[in-house]
C-alpha positions in Angstrom: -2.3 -8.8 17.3 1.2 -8.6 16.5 1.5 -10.8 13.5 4.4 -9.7 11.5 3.3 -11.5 8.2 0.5 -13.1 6.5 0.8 -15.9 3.5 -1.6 -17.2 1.4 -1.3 -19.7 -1.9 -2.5 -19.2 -4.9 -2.3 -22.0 -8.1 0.3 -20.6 -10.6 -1.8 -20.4 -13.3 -3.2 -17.2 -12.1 -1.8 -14.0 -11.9 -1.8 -12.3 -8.6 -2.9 -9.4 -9.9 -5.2 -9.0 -6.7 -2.6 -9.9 -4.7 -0.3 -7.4 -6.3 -2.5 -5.0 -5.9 -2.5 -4.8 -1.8 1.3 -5.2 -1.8 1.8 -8.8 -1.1 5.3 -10.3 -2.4 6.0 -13.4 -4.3 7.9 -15.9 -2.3 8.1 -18.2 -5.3 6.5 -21.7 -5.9 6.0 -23.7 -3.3 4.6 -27.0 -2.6 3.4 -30.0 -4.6 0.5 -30.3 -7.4 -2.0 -31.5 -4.4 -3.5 -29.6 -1.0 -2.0 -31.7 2.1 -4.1 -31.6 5.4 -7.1 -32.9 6.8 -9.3 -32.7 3.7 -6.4 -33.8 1.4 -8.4 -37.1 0.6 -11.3 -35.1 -0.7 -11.1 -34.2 -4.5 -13.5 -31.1 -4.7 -12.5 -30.4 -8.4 -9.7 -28.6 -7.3 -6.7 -28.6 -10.1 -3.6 -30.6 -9.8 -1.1 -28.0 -10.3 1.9 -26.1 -8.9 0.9 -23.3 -6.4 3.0 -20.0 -5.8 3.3 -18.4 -1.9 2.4 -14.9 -1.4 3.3 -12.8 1.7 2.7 -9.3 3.3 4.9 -8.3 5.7 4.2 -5.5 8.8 
Protein backbone atom coordinates (compact mmCIF):
# COMPACT_ATOMS: atom_id res chain seq x y z
CA UNK A 1 0.00 0.00 0.00
CA UNK A 2 2.91 2.16 0.12
CA UNK A 3 3.12 3.29 3.68
CA UNK A 4 6.57 4.07 4.55
CA UNK A 5 6.09 3.94 8.44
CA UNK A 6 3.77 2.76 11.03
CA UNK A 7 3.56 4.27 14.85
CA UNK A 8 1.92 3.13 17.72
CA UNK A 9 2.05 4.40 21.58
CA UNK A 10 2.65 2.66 24.29
CA UNK A 11 2.46 4.09 28.25
CA UNK A 12 6.10 4.39 29.57
CA UNK A 13 5.81 2.20 32.15
CA UNK A 14 6.20 -0.80 30.01
CA UNK A 15 8.99 -1.98 28.21
CA UNK A 16 8.60 -2.48 24.56
CA UNK A 17 10.06 -5.51 24.74
CA UNK A 18 7.42 -6.72 21.97
CA UNK A 19 7.94 -3.85 20.24
CA UNK A 20 11.68 -4.40 20.24
CA UNK A 21 11.29 -7.54 19.21
CA UNK A 22 9.82 -6.80 15.45
CA UNK A 23 12.26 -3.93 15.02
CA UNK A 24 10.27 -0.90 15.79
CA UNK A 25 12.37 2.21 17.08
CA UNK A 26 11.87 4.53 19.95
CA UNK A 27 10.90 8.02 18.95
CA UNK A 28 10.97 9.10 22.50
CA UNK A 29 8.04 10.34 24.79
CA UNK A 30 5.43 11.90 23.34
CA UNK A 31 2.24 13.41 24.40
CA UNK A 32 0.51 14.25 27.60
CA UNK A 33 -0.73 11.90 30.72
CA UNK A 34 -4.33 11.66 28.90
CA UNK A 35 -5.68 10.03 25.26
CA UNK A 36 -7.08 13.10 23.17
CA UNK A 37 -9.77 12.27 20.53
CA UNK A 38 -13.22 11.45 20.25
CA UNK A 39 -13.46 9.20 23.28
CA UNK A 40 -11.15 11.47 25.35
CA UNK A 41 -14.14 12.16 27.75
CA UNK A 42 -14.44 8.55 28.58
CA UNK A 43 -12.32 7.32 31.60
CA UNK A 44 -12.18 3.40 30.82
CA UNK A 45 -9.55 2.91 33.71
CA UNK A 46 -6.93 3.77 31.52
CA UNK A 47 -3.77 5.21 33.53
CA UNK A 48 -2.84 8.83 33.58
CA UNK A 49 0.69 8.61 32.51
CA UNK A 50 3.40 9.63 30.06
CA UNK A 51 3.25 7.48 26.85
CA UNK A 52 6.47 6.77 24.52
CA UNK A 53 6.02 6.67 20.30
CA UNK A 54 7.24 3.71 18.59
CA UNK A 55 7.86 3.54 14.74
CA UNK A 56 8.86 1.02 11.99
CA UNK A 57 10.00 2.27 9.03
CA UNK A 58 9.87 0.49 5.21
Amino acid sequence: MGYKRVITYILKSENGASLKASNFICEGEAGGEIWTGKRSGRDNGVPKEKKTRWAKYF
